[in-house]
C-alpha positions in Angstrom: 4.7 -15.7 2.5 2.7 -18.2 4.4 0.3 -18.8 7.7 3.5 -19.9 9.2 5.6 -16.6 8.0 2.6 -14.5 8.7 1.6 -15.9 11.8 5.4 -16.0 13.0 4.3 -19.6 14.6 7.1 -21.9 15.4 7.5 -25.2 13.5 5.9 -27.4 16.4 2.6 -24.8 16.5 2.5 -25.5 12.5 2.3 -28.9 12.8 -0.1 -28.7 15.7 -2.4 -26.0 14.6 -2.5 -25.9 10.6 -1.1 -29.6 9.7 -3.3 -30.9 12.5 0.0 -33.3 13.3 0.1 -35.1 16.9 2.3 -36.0 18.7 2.6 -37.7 22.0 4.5 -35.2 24.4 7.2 -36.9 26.6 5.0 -36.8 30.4 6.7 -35.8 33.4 5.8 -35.4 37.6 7.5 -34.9 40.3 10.1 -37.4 41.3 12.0 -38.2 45.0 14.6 -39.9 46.6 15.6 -40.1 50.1 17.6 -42.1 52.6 19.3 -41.4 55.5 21.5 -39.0 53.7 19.8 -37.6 51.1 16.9 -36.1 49.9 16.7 -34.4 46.2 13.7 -33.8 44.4 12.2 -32.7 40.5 9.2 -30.4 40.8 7.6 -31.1 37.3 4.8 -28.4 36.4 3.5 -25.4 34.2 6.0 -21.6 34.5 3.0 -19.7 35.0 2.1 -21.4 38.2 5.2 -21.0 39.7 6.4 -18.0 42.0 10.0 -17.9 40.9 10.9 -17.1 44.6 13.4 -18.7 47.4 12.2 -17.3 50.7 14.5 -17.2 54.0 12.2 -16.9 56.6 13.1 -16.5 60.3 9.0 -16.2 62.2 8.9 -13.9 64.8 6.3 -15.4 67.0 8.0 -18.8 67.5 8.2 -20.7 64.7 10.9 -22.4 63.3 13.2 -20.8 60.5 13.4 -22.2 57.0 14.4 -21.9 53.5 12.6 -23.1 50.0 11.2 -21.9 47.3 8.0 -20.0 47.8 4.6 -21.3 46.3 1.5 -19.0 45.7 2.6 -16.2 48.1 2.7 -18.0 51.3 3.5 -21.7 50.9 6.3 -23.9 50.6 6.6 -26.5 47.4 9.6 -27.4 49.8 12.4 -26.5 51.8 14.8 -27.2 54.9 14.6 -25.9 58.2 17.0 -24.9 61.1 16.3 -28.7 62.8 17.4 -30.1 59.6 14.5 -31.0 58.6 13.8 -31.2 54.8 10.2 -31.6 53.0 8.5 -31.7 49.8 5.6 -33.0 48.1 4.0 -34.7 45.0 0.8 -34.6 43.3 -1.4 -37.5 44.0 -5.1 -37.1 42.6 -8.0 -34.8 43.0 -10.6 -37.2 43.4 -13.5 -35.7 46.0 -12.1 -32.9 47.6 -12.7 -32.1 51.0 -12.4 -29.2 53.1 -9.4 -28.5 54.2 -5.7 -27.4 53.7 -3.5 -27.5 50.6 -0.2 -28.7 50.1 1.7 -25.5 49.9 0.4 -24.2 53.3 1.3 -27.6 54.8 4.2 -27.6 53.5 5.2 -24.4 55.2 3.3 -25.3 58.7 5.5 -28.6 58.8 8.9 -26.6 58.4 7.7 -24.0 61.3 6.5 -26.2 63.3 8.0 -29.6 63.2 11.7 -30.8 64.3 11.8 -34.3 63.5 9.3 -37.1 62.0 7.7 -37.5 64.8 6.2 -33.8 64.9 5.4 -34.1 61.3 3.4 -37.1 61.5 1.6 -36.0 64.6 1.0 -33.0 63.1 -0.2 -34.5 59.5 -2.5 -36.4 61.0 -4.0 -33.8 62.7 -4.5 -31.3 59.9 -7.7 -31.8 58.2 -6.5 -32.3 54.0 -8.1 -31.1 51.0 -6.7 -32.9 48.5 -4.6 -36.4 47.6 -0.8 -35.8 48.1 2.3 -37.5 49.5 4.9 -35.6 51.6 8.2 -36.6 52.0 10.4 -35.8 55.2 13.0 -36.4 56.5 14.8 -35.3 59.6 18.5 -34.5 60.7 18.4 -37.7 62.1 18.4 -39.2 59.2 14.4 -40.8 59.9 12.3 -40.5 57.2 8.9 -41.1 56.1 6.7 -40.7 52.9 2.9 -39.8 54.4 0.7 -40.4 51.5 -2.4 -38.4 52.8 -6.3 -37.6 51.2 -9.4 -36.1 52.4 -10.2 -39.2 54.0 -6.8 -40.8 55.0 -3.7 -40.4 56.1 -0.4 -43.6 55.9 3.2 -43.3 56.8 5.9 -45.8 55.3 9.4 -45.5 55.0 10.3 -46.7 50.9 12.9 -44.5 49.4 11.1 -43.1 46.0 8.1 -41.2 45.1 6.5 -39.8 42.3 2.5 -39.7 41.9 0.8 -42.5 42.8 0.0 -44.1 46.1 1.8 -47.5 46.8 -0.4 -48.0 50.2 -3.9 -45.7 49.4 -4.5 -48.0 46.0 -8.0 -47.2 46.1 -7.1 -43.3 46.0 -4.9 -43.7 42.3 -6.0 -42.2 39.6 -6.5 -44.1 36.7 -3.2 -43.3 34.7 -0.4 -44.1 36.1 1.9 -46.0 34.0 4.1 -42.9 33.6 4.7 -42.4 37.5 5.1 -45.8 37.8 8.0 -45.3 34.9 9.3 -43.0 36.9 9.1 -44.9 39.8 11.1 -48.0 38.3 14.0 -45.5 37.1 14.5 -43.7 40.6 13.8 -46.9 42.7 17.4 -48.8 40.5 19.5 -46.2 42.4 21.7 -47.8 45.1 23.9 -46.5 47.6 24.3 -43.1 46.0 26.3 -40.3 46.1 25.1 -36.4 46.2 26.7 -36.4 42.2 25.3 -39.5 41.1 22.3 -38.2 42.1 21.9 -34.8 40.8 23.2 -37.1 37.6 20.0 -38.8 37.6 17.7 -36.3 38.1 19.2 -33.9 36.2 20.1 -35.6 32.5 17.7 -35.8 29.7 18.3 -39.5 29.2 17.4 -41.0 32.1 14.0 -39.8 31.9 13.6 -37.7 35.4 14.1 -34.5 33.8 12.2 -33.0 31.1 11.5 -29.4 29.4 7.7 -30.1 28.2 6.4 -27.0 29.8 3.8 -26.3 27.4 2.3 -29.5 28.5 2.5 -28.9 32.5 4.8 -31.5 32.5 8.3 -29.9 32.8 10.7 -30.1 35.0 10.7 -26.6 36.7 13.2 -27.5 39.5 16.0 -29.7 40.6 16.8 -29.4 44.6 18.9 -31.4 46.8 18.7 -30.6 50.6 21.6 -31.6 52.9 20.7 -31.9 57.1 24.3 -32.1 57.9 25.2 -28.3 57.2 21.4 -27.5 56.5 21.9 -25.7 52.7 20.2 -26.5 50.0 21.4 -26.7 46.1 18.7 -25.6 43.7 19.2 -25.1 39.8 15.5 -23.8 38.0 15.0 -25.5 34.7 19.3 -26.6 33.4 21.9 -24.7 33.9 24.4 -25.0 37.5 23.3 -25.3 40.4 23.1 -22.6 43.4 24.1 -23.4 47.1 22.0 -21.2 49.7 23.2 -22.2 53.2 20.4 -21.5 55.5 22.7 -21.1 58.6 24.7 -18.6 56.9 21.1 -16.6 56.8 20.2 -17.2 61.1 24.3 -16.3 61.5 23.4 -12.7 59.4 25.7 -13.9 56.7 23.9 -14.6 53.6 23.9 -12.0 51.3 22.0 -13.6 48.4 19.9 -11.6 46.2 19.1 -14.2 42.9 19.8 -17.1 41.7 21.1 -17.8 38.1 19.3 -20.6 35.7 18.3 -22.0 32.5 14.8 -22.5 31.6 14.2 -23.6 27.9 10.8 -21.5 27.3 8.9 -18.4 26.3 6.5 -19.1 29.1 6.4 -17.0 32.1 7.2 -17.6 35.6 4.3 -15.9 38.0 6.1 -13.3 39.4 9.0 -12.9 36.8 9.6 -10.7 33.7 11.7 -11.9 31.5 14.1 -9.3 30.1 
């Protein structure tokens, strides 16, 4: 019997570990599209740093109701609200943090406290930001706007794609960026799309949106489309179908939705799931 027997190590930890074989993993972020219609997003990142939740949340002192999947306990990675407005955000950089909030948390203050773009961008400007990240809205108006934000600025445009790196805050890039910018160039070909032509896109292996490389925080951990028109939202986690959660069924006291059902294609752990 060898190491490999012995060890019970799987052909790819072999080849990494006693071979001392390399290979270049196939890199992955997150990647967005929105128009007027549409907005659909991949969150690309490591299982173990995600919360495996979907939170309806109707705030009792005021704020606005919303639905999206939960991020360390409190935050939103994104979601829609009961104005119809949908956000998410991508990883920029994390060159010289300052004080200040984190995407998650912003994430949730802009779908409790904003209706349209206008509130988000007044209120984005306002916050003081910790970190480099862009946030993409869009409102049941069909406005949108991508703010790509850092500890020291804050710009709003109106392109339709994003992925990780800053088309108007050059001087905030990181130095690698010729995979978002792959990304980028795949996402920015799609023209007057439908809902299925885009979950097509962002969902098949070939294309190059969606990948399973979660061992090297680059998989694609979620696939989510929002729609303002009847305010749901259709999530799948990892492959697999996708789920429709209706947000106004929730505020009329009609959802009755306990899980969702998914693929994921790893060992690895979600933060606050077990795996049976």
């Amino acid at each position: 019997m060898g190491l490999q027997d012995s060890l019970k190590l799987t052909d790819h930890e072999t080849l990494l570990n006693l071979a001392h074989y390399r290979t270049n993993p196939r890199p992955s972020g997150c990647s967005v599209y929105v128009d007027d219609t549409h907005f659909i997003r991949n969150y690309d990142y490591h299982p173990n740093t995600y919360d495996g939740k979907i939170n309806f949340f109707e705030p009792t002192d005021g704020g606005i109701a919303s639905v999206g999947p939960v991020s360390r306990v409190t935050g939103r990675m994104d979601g829609i609200n009961a104005y119809g407005l949908s956000l998410g955000y991508n990883f920029m950089n994390r060159k010289e943090p300052q004080d200040g909030f984190v995407c998650f948390i912003i994430g949730r203050f802009i779908l409790e406290l904003c209706k349209d773009i206008d509130d988000a961008k007044h209120l984005l400007r306002t916050l003081p930001h910790r970190g480099g990240f862009t946030y993409i809205i869009k409102d049941a108006e069909g406005n949108h706007t991508i703010a790509e934000t850092s500890g020291r600025r804050v710009h709003f445009s109106e392109q339709n794609v994003c992925t990780n790196h800053y088309l108007n805050l050059e001087e905030e890039n990181r130095r690698f960026l010729s995979e978002s910018k792959k990304r980028y160039n795949i996402v920015e070909k799609i023209e007057n799309p439908t809902k299925e032509e885009l979950l097509n896109a962002f969902t098949s292996k070939n294309i190059g949106l969606f990948v399973d490389n979660y061992r090297s925080w680059a998989g694609t951990i979620h696939t989510v489309y929002y729609d303002s028109s009847d305010l749901s939202m259709d999530i799948r986690v990892g492959s697999g179908e996708f789920n429709h959660l209706s947000l106004q069924d929730f505020l009329d006291g009609q959802n009755d939705h306990k899980k969702i059902v998914s693929i994921i294609d790893t060992d690895l752990k979600f933060t606050n799931v077990d795996w049976d």
